[in-house]
C-alpha positions in Angstrom: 68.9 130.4 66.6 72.5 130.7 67.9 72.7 131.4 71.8 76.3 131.4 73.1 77.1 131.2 77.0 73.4 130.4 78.0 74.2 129.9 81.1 75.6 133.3 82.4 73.3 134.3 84.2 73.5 132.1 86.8 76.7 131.9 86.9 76.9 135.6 87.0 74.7 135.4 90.6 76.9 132.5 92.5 76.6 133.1 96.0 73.6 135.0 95.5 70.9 131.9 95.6 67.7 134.1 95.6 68.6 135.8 92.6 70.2 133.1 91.1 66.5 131.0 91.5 64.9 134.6 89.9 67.1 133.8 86.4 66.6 130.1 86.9 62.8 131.0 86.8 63.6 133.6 83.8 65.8 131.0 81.9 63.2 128.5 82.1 60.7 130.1 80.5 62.6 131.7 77.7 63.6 127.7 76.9 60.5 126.7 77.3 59.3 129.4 74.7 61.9 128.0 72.1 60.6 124.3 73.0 56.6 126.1 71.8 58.0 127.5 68.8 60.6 124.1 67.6 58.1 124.7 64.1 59.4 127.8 63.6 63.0 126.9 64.1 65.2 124.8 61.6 68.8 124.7 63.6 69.4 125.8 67.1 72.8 125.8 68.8 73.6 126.5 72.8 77.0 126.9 73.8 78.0 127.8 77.1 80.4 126.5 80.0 78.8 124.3 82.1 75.9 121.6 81.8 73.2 122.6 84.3 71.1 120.0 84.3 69.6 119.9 87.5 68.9 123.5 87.8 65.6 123.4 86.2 66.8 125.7 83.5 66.0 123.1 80.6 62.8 121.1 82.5 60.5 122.5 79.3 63.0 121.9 76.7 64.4 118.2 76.5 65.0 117.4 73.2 69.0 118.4 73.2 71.5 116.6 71.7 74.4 117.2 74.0 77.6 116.7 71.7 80.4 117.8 74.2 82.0 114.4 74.1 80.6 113.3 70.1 83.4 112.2 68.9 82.1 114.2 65.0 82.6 117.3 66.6 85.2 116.7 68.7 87.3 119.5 66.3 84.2 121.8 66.2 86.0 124.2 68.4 89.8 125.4 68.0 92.1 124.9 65.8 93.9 121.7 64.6 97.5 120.9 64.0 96.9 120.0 60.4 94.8 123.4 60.2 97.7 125.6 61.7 99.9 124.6 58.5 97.7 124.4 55.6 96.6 128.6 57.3 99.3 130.1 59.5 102.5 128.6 57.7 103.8 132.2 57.4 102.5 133.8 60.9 104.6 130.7 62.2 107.4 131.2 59.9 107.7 135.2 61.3 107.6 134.1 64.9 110.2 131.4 64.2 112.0 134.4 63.1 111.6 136.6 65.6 112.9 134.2 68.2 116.0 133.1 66.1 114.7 129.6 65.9 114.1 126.8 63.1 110.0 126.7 61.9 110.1 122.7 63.7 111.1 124.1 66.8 108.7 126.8 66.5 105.7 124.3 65.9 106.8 122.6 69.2 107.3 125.2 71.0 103.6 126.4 70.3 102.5 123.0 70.4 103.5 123.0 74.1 101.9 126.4 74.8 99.0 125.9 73.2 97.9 122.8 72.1 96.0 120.0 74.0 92.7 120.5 74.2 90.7 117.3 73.9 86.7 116.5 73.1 86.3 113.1 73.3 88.2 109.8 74.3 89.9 109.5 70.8 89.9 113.1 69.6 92.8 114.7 68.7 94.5 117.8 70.6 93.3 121.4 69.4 94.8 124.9 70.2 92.9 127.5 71.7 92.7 130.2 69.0 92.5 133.0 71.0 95.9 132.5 72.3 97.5 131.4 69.1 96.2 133.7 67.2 97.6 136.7 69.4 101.0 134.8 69.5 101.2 134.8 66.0 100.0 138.5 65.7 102.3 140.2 68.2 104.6 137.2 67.7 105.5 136.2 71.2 104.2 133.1 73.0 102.7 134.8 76.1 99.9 133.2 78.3 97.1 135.5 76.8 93.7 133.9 77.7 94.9 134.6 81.5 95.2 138.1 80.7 91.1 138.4 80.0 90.6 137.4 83.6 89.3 134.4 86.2 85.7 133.8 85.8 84.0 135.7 89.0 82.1 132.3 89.5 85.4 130.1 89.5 86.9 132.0 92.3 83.9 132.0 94.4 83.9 128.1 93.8 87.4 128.0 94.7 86.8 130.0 98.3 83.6 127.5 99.4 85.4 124.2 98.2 89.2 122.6 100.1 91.4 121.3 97.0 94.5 119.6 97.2 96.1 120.9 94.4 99.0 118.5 94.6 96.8 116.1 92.7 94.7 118.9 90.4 96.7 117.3 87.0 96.1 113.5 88.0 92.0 113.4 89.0 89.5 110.6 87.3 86.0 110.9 86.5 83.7 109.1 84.4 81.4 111.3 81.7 78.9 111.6 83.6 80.8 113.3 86.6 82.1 115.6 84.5 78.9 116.9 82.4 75.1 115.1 83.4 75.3 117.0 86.8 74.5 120.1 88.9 77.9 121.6 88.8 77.6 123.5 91.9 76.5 120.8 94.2 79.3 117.9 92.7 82.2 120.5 93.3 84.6 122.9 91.4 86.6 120.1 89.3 83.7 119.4 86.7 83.9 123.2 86.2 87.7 123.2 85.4 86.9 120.7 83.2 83.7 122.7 81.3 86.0 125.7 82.0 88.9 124.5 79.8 91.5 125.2 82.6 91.5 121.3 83.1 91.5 118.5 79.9 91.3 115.0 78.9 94.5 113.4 79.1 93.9 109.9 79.1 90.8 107.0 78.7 91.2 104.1 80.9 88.9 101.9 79.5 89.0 99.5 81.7 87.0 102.0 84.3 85.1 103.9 81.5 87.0 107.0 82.9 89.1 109.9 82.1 92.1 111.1 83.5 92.1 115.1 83.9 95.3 116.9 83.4 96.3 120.0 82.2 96.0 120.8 78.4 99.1 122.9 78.1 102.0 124.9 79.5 99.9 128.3 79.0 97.3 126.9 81.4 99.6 125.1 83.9 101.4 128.2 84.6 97.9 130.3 84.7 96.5 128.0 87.0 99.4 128.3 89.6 99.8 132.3 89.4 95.5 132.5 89.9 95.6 130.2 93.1 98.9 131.5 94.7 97.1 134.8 95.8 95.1 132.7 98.1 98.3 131.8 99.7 100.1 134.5 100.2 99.1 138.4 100.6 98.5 139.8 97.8 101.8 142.1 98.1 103.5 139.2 97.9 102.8 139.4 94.5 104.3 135.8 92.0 105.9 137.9 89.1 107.8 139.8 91.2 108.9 137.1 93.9 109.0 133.8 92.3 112.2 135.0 90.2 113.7 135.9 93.2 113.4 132.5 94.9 114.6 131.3 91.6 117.9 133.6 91.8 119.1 132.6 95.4 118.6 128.9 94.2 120.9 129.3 91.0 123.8 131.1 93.5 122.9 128.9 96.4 122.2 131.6 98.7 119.9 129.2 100.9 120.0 131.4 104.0 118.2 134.4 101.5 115.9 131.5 100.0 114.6 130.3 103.4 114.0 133.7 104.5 111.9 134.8 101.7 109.9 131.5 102.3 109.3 132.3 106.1 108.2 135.9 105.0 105.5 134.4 102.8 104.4 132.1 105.0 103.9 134.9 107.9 102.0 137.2 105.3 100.0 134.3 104.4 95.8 135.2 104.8 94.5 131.7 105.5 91.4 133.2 103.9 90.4 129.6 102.6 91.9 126.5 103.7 91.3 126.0 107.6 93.2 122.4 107.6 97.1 124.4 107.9 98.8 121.4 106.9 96.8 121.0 103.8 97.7 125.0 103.5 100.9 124.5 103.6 101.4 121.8 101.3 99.3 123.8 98.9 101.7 126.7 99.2 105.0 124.7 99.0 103.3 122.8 96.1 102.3 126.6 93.8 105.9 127.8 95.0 107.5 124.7 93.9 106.1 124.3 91.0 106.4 128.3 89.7 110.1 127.4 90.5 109.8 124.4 88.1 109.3 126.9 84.8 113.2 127.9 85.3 114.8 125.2 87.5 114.7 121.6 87.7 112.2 120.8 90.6 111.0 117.5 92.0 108.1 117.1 94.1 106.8 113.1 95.9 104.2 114.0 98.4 103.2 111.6 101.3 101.1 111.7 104.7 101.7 114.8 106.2 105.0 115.9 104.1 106.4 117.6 101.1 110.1 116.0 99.6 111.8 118.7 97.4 114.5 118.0 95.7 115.9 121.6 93.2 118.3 121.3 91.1 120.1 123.2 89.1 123.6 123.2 87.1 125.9 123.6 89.9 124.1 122.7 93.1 121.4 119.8 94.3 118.9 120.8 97.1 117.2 118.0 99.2 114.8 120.5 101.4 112.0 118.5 103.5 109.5 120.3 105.6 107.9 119.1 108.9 104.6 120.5 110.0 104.9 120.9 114.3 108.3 118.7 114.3 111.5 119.6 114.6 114.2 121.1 112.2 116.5 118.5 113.1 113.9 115.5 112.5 113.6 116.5 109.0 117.0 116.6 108.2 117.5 113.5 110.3 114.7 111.6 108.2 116.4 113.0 104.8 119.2 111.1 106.0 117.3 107.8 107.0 115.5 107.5 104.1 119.0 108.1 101.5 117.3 110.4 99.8 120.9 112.1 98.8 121.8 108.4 97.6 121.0 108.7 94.0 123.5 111.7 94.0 126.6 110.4 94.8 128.4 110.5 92.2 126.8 113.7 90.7 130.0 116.2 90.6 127.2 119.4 91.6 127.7 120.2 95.6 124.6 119.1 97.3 122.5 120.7 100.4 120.4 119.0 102.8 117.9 121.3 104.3 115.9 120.6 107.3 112.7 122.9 108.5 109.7 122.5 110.0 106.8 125.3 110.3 104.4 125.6 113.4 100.7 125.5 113.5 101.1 128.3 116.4 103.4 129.7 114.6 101.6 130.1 111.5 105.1 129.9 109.5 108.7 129.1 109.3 110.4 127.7 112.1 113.8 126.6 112.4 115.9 125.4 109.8 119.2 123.0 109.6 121.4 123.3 106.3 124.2 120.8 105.5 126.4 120.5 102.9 127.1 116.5 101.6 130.5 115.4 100.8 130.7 113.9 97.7 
């Protein structure tokens, strides 16, 4: 008996509690009928997303072997490096090809896009092969497991639950945290995880926990264009603006740049996060980091504050934001702090930017720009 995504239902009627207990109740008994006929059956195999343990779903059936993180199946799903080559050798040969490039550079380039997918504490990275499969068959390395769409019940998570996102690629939890619990009551992280939008990146031993992180670039760069919407309007759509912020950066037309952050902020819907600061640093954080796919961006967060520095080939940008303080103060505390120190004796011209945005205001203040002497 093969049952794949067993959970759905369920997670189909999130939000819904009284007909989410109905399939609970409906659930329980068809799992309680394979438990009365285990002499019938000679191999059965659940897959699904999450681990509901506590829902009651499983109360009649309790003999499973749960082998998320069994290190012999760890390459059960996907596809493995060593795989790729001994099966795709000429797929990956076309697309290397295609893109005018040398067959290494190809494998590293879909290495980064796809790889890193990880099973258990020693397991090796696997691709997802619904992505590198498409890559390989319309040969271009697009982010196409995005394009089938947000699970409904990861977005209604996401609108009951305040994330810091500045941290959603360096979280810890033990095994347990991540799979022996009720998903819905423990919060929206263990679901990444089960989702696959979030991986195991690292086992500190010493703790008997994982580091989360992202598995690849394909899912990095999903993950920031299905939470942005949340931030801004949805006019304000990422494809379309996010190049634009890029372009005034690369010409250094700061005055256009500051603008379009202002308008963004003013159309924002505050739909979710009721803590503005921790909005804010949300936004700058997606924008930021959307920026980071074509120019050099670096991020240090601290109490209450967002450091940016952007750089690209010609010009360095030291930008800091101040929530209900003045422009001047930021630009000031830029200055304290010699944050434009370790650019001296870079040759690029170099901007400091003060700005602060207004709880009242619910956006963009004022701004201070000035250009450093090298």
């Amino acid at each position: 008996m093969l049952v794949d995504e067993y959970e759905k239902p369920v997670l189909d009627t999130l939000g819904n509690e009284e007909l989410q207990e109905k399939h609970r109740q409906t659930l329980n008994g068809f799992y309680g009928g394979i438990k009365k006929a285990d002499r019938y059956l000679k191999f059965v195999l659940l897959t699904g997303v999450t681990k509901l343990g506590k829902l009651s779903i499983f109360s009649a059936l309790n003999n499973l072997s749960e082998l998320t993180f069994d290190e012999r199946y760890a390459t059960l799903c996907g596809i493995t490096g060593q795989e790729i080559h001994e099966n795709f050798d000429e797929g990956v040969q076309a697309l290397a090809d295609k893109h005018g490039v040398s067959v290494e550079e190809m494998y590293d380039r879909i290495r980064d896009q796809y790889d890193g997918y990880h099973f258990s504490e020693e397991s090796e990275g696997m691709y997802n092969p619904f992505t590198l499969l498409n890559a390989l068959d319309k040969r271009k390395l697009e982010n196409y497991w995005f394009s089938t769409g947000t699970p409904t019940y990861l977005v209604e998570l996401f609108k009951r639950n305040k994330i810091d996102l500045l941290n959603l690629d360096n979280l810890h939890y033990t095994q347990e945290q991540l799979t022996d619990v009720d998903s819905f009551q423990r919060g929206i992280i263990p679901l990444f995880y089960q989702s696959g939008y979030l991986t195991l990146i690292e086992y500190e031993k010493e703790f008997g926990r994982f580091r989360l992180g992202f598995p690849n670039t394909e899912v990095e760069r999903g993950m920031m264009n299905f939470f942005i919407p949340f931030y801004c309007n949805a006019r304000s759509t990422t494809e379309f603006d996010i190049p634009n912020f890029v372009m005034d950066v690369r010409n250094a037309r700061i005055e256009s740049f500051m603008q379009r952050v202002s308008s963004l902020l003013a159309d924002s819907p505050y739909e979710i996060e009721h803590d503005l600061e921790v909005h804010f640093q949300n936004f700058f954080y997606l924008l930021f980091k959307l920026m980071g796919y074509y120019v050099r961006v670096e991020y240090h967060t601290n109490v209450g504050r967002i450091d940016l520095v952007i750089e690209t080939d010609k010009y360095i940008f030291i930008i800091e934001f101040k929530l209900g303080r003045s422009a001047k103060l930021a630009l000031n505390q830029i200055k304290k702090n010699g944050c434009v120190n370790p650019f001296m004796s870079d040759s690029r011209k170099k901007f400091l930017v003060g700005a602060n945005f207004g709880v009242k205001l619910r956006g963009m203040g004022k701004y201070i720009v000035e250009e450093v002497d090298s």
